[in-house]
N, C-alpha and C positions, 0 to 999 in steps of 0.2 A: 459481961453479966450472964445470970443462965437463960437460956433460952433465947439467948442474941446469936445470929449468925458470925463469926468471925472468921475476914478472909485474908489474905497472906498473897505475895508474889503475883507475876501478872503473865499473861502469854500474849505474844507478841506472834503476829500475823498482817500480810499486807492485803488490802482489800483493792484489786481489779477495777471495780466497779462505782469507784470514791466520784469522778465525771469525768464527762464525754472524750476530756483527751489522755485517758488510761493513765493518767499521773497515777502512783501508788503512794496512798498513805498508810502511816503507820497507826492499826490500831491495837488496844492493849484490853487482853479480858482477865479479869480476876482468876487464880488459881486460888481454890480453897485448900486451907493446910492442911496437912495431912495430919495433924494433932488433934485437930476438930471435925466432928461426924455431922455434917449436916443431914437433915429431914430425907426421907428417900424421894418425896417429893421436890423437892428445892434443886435436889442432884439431878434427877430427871430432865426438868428446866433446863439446868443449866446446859447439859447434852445435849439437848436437842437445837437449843441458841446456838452452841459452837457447832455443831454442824451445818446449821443453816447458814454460818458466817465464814465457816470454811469452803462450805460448794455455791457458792453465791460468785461466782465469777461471771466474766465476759461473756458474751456469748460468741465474740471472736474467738476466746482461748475453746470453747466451746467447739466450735467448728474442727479447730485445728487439732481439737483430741482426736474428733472424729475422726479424720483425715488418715490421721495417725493409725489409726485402730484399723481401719479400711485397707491400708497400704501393708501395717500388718498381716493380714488375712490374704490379701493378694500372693505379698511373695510367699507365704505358709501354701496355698493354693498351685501356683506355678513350681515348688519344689516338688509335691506331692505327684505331678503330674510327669515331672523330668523322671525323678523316678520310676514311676510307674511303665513308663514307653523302657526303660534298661532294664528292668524286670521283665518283660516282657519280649524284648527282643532277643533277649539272653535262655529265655523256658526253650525246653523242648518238650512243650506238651500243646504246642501252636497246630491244629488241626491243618493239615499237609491241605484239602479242598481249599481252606481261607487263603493260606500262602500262596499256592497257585496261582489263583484268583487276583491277589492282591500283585503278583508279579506279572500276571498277562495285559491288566491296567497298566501297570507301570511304564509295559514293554511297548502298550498300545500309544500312550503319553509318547514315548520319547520319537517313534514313527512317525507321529503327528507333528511332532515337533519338527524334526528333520526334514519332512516334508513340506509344511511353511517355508523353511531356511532355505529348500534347494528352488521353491517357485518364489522366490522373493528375488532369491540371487537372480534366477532365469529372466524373472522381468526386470531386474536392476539393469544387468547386462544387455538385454535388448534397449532398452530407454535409452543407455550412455552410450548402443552404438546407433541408435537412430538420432541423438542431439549429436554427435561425433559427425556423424554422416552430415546431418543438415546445417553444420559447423562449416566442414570440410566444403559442402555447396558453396555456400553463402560469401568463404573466402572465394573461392574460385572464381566467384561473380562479382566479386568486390574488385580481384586483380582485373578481371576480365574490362571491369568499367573502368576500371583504371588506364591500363593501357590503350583505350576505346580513346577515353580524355585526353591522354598525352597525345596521341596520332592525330585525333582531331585537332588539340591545340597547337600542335609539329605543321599540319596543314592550314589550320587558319595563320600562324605567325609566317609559313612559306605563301600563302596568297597577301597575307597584308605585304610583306615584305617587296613581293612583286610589284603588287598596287604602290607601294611609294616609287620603288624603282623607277616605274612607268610614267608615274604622274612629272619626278623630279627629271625624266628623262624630258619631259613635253617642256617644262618648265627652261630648261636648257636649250632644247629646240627652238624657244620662243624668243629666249634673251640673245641667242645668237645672231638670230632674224635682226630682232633691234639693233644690237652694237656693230652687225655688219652694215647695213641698211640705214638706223633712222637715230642711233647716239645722240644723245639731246635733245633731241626733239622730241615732243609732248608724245606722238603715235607714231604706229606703223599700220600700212598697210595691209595687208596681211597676202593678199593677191599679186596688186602689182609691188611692194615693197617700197613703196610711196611714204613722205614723212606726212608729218599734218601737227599744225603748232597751234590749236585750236585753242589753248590752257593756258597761254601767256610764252609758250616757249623754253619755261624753264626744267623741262625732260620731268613730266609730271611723271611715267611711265617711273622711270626711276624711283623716285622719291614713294610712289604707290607699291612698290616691289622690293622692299632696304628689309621689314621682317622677314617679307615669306623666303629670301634669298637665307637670311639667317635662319631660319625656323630648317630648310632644308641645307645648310651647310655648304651651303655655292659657294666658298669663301672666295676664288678670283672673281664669278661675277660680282660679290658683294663689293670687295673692293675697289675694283673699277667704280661702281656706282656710287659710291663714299666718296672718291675724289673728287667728282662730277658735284655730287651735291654739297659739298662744304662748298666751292667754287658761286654756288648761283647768290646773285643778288635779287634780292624782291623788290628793292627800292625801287618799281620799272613805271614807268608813266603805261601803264594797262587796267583796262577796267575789268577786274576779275568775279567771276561767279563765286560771293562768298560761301556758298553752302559747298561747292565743290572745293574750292582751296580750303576748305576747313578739315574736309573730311580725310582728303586726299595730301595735298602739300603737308599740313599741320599734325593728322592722323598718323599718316607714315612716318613724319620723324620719330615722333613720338612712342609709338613702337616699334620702333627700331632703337630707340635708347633705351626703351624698358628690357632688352633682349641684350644688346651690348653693354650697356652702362657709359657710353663713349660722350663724355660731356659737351662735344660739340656738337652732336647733334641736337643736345638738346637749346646748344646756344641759338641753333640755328631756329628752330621748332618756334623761341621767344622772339626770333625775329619774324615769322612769317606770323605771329600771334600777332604779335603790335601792329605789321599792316593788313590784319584784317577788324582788329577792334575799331578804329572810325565807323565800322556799319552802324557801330547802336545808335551811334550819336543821331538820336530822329527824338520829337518831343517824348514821345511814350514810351522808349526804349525796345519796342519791335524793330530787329536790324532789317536791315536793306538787302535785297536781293543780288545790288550790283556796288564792289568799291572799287576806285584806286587804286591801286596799291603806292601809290607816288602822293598824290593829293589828299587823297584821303576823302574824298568825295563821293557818296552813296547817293544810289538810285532804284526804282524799279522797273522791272521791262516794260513796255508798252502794253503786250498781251495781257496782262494783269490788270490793267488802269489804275496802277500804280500803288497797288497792292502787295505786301510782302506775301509769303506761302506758307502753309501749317507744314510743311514736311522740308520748309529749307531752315525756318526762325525755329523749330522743335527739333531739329536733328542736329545740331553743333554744341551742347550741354555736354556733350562728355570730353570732345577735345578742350575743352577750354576750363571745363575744370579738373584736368588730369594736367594741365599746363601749370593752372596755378599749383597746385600740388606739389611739384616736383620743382619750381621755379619760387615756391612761397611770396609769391606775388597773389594776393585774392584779386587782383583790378577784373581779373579774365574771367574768374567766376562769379563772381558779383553781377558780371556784365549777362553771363550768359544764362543765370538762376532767375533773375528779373522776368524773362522774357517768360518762363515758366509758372510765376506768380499772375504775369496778366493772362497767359491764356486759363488757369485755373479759375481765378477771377470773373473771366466774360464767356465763360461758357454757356451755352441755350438750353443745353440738353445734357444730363446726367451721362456724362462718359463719350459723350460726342461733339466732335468740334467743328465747324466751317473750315473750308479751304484758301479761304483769305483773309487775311488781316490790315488793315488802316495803320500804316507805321506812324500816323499824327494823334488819333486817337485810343489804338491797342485794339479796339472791337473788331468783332467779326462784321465784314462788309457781304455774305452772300448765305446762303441756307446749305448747302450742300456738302453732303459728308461722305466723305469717299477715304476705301482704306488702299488708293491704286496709288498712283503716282504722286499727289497732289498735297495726301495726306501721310501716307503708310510709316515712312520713317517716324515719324512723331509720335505714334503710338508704340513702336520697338524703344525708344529712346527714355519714354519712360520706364521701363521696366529695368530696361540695360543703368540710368542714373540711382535706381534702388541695387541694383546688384553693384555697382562701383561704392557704394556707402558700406559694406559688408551686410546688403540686408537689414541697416537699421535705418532707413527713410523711412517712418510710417505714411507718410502726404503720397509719396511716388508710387507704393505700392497700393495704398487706397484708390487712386486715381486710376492704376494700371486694372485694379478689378473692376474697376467705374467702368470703364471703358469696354473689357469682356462682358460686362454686363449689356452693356445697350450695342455690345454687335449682335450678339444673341438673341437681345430680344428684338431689333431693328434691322438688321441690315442680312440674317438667312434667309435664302431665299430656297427653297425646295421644287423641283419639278415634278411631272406627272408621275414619273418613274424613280420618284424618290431619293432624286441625286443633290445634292448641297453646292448652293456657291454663295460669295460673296458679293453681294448687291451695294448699291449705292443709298443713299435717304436724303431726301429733301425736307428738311426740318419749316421752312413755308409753311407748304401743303400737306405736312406730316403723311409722306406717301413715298414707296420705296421706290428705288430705279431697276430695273435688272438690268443692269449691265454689271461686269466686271473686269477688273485693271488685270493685267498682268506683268510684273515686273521679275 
């Protein structure tokens, strides 16, 4: 109709800023036909709408024109200048005072520099011969201790060497004495070369010397003394000291198989075990100071009043459970672990024991605590039955700190001049002795 606008075709443009995640949609604006004259007003409008809908972008796209336009200008800027420096180095119309100038800089520059380079080098050079140097010391004195430690080890392995020599020479000296002199028989002499069968007779000497013979490689004394003691019978109508035929008869086979492996001695070891096991046989299982070896009949000495001893009933735990061990018989350990339960059991004193014991009862029959004679083995005994467990007795090793504990606090005795000894304690009158054992 007239005076109606009439439009035709469309323009097609994407718009940026349609949302937030820059999808682009497609929008479409009327083209008015070119048959039809619209208003100059209406045209106007319409121009100014498409350009608003044309530069209505991102403002990311925004940024990146810029960017654009910037980096533009830069390299137009850095050409401009490459040039300029080749123009310029290429004129001869460069005022000769400026070039001068600019060449005594230059020439100043590279002096300086050279000059860094040669005290740089000078001190490099000095540094790497003074760590060179203090290298070269420090080996010197490395060799120097070195060889220092070999001589000295050269000389202590030449004085140990000797010290055995010596010792195994005495040793030899002394077995000679005996297999000339006193062969079988319990002692020697040592003066007149006199026997003494004080031990039942059966060449205790012997049987107490079967490792240290092995330990030092005496191999014909050893042997001689092998044939001697496979030979002896125990079965003897003698009343033997059990604490010593334990330690001694029983101890020495016994390591002396642990060093040989030789199964008769340990046959022999189980025989001298079974006549000494009748000792416990007493109600409270504290063994007897005196047995048999025939009857099997136990006793105590008179001097005692009839009392067993804390250093003879606490010192036989390890031969008799290294017997059962190696014999898988428990009767011998059982026998000798008991005795270690009642004295734990009837203690008075935290880590301190009496020197007698009631083999009817188990109790301590007297107050007095002594680490000399009487007692002393019984406290090593426990520490030594914790080291024979591999260190995992927790009872043996509590006990054994029990006991350092109340010597400590009980039994040092300090003089005026601040010298230490080992005192005795009367647990009675809770009052120390100063005297001391030496064993």
């Amino acid at each position: 109709k007239k005076g109606r606008k009439v439009w035709c075709g469309v323009m097609k443009y994407y718009d940026y800023n349609a949302n937030n995640n820059n999808n682009n949609y497609l929008y479409t604006i009327p083209i008015p036909s070119s048959d039809v004259s619209p208003n100059i007003k209406t045209s106007n409008q319409w121009k100014k709408r498409w350009k608003k809908e044309l530069l209505d972008l991102s403002l990311e796209k925004r940024r990146l024109f810029k960017l654009f336009l910037i980096s533009i200008g830069i390299i137009f800027s850095i050409t401009l200048f490459i040039s300029f420096l080749f123009s310029f180095s290429s004129s001869s119309s460069i005022p000769s005072a400026f070039s001068s100038f600019f060449e005594e800089k230059n020439q100043e520059f590279k002096e300086g520099i050279n000059k860094e380079w040669k005290r740089e080098e000078k001190e490099g050079i000095e540094e790497w011969n003074q760590k060179q140097v203090e290298e070269w010391r420090n080996r010197d004195l490395i060799q120097k201790e070195k060889e220092r430690e070999r001589s000295s080890s050269k000389n202590k392995s030449i004085q140990l060497s000797k010290r055995r020599n010596a010792i195994r020479k005495a040793m030899k000296h002394a077995l000679n004495g005996y297999y000339e002199h006193a062969f079988g028989f319990d002692e020697i002499r040592p003066v007149s070369n006199q026997t003494n069968s004080s031990w039942g007779g059966f060449g205790i000497t012997l049987f107490d010397s079967l490792d240290t013979m092995l330990i030092m490689n005496l191999e014909e004394e050893y042997l001689k003394a092998l044939n001697h003691v496979l030979k002896v019978d125990f079965k003897k109508d003698y009343d033997a000291s059990f604490f010593e035929s334990s330690i001694r008869y029983l101890g020495g086979l016994l390591g002396a198989y642990q060093l040989s492996k030789d199964k008769r001695l340990l046959s022999k070891a189980k025989e001298v075990g079974d006549v000494l096991l009748p000792a416990f046989n007493t109600p409270s299982g504290i063994p007897y100071g005196i047995v048999n070896f025939k009857t099997g009949q136990g006793r105590n000495p008179g001097w005692t009043n009839g009392n067993s001893l804390l250093a003879e009933a606490g010192s036989i735990q390890l031969e008799f459970k290294y017997l059962s061990f190696h014999t898988g018989d428990s009767k011998y350990e059982k026998a000798a672990h008991k005795v270690m339960e009642i004295l734990f059991q009837n203690q008075k004193s935290e880590g301190l024991y009496p020197t007698y014991i009631n083999p009817e009862t188990g109790r301590f029959e007297n107050t007095l605590v002594s680490y000399g004679g009487l007692g002393d083995s019984f406290y090593e005994y426990i520490l030594k039955q914790y080291l024979l467990t591999g260190r995992t007795d927790p009872i043996m090793i509590e006990k054994y700190q029990e006991a350092l504990r109340g010597l400590i606090e009980k039994l040092i005795i300090r003089t005026a001049n601040e010298l230490a000894f080992v005192g005795e304690f009367d647990l009675g009158t809770d009052s120390i002795i100063k005297e001391m054992d030496h064993l």
